[in-house]
C-alpha positions as CSV (number, residue, x, y, z in Angstrom):
1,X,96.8,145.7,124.7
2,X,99.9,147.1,122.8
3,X,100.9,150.4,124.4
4,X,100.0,153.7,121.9
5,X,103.1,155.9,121.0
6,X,103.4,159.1,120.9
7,X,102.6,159.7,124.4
8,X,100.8,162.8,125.8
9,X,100.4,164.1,129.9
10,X,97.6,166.5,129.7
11,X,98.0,169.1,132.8
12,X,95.2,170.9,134.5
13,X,95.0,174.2,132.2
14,X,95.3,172.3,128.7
15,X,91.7,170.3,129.3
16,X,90.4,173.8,131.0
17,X,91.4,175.6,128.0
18,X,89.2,173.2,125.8
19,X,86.4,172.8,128.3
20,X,86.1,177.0,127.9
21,X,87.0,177.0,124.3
22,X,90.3,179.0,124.8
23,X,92.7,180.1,122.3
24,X,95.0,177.1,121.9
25,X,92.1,174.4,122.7
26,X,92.6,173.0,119.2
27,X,95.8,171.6,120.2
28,X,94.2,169.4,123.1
29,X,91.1,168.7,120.6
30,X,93.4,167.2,117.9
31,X,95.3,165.1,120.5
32,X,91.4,163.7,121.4
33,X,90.6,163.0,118.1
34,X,94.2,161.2,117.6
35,X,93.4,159.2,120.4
36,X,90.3,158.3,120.2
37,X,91.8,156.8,116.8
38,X,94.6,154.9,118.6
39,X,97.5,157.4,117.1
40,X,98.5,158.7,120.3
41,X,98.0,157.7,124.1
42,X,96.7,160.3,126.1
43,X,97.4,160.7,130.2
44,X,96.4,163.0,133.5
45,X,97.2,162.5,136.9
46,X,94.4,162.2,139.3
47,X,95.9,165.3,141.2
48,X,95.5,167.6,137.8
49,X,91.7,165.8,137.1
50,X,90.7,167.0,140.7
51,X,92.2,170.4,139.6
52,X,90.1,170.6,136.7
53,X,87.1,169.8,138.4
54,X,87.6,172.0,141.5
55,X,88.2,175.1,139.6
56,X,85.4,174.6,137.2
57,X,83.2,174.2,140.9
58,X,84.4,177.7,142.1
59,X,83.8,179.3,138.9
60,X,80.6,178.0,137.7
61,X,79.5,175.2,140.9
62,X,79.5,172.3,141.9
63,X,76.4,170.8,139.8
64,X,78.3,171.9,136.4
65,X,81.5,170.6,137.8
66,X,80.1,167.5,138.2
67,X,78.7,166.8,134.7
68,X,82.1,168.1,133.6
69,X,83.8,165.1,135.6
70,X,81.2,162.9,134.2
71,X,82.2,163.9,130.4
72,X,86.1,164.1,130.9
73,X,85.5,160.4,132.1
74,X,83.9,159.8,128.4
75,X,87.2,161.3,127.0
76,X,90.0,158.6,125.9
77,X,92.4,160.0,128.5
78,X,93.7,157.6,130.7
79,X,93.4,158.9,134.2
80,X,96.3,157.6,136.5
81,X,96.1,157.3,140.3
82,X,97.9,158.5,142.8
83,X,100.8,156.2,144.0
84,X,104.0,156.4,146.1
85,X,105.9,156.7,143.4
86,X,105.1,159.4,141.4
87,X,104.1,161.0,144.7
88,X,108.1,160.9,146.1
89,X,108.9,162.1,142.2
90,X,106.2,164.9,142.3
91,X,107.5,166.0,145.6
92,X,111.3,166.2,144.1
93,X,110.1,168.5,141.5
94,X,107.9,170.8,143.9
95,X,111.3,171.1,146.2
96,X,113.3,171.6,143.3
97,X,111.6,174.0,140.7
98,X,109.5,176.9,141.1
99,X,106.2,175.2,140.2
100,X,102.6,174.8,141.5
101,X,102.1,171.3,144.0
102,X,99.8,170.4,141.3
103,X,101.6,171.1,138.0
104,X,104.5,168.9,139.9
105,X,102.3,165.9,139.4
106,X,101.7,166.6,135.9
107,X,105.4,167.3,135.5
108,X,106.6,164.2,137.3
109,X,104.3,161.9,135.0
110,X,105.3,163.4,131.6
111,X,109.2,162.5,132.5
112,X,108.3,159.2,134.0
113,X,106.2,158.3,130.9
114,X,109.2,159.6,128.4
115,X,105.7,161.9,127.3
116,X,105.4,164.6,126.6
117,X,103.6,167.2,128.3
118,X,100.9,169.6,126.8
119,X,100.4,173.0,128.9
120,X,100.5,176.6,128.4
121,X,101.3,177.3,132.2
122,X,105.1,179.4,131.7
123,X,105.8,177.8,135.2
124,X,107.1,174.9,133.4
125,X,109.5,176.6,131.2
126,X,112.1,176.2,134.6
127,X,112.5,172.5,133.9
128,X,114.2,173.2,130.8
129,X,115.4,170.1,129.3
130,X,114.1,167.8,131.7
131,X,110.8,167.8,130.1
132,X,109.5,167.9,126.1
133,X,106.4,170.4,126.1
134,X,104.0,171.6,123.7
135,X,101.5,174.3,124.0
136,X,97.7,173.3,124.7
């Protein structure tokens, strides 16, 4: 299978911002239609997928947040595992730059994918040219 280009990392707040219908959720929902018709390839880190689901539990439980993992699964967003690797990387970035443990994660996979990384959390504006970023 011939790897899509562009690429996009998808960070915890841009897929809760279309699962609540937020302003700026068209940006992630054009990026899933794209996909789904093999324009661009579409990423989140396990870490930012268990944020998601975790913060749609406290706000609304855990039966809802459960049918939302269920449906995010249906999405064409290839969900990639935790691994030494991008844990080490992640780590780097946390020591480094003022940013959440999980955002690091997210950040760490946009610049070892050359992706680029779609979020509306400011935190990442601190990484300045380290990583390409559009607003989601």
């Amino acid at each position: 299978m011939q790897a899509v280009e562009p690429i996009y990392v998808l960070d915890a707040c841009a897929l809760l911002r279309l699962a609540q219908a937020e302003r700026g959720s068209e940006v992630v929902r054009d990026l899933l239609y794209a996909a789904t018709r093999g324009e661009v390839g579409l990423m989140m880190h396990q870490i930012n997928l268990g944020e998601v689901v975790y913060r749609i539990g406290k706000a609304r439980g855990w039966e809802i947040a459960e049918r939302k993992r269920g449906e995010i699964a249906l999405l064409p967003i290839r969900i990639v595992p935790f691994d030494d690797r991008l844990f080490w990387a992640a780590v780097r970035l946390k020591s480094d730059f003022p940013i959440s443990y999980a955002d690091a994660f997210a950040a760490a996979l946009a610049i070892d994918s050359s992706a680029t990384l779609v979020s509306t959390d400011p935190e990442f504006d601190g990484l300045g040219d380290r990583l390409t970023r559009v607003s989601g």
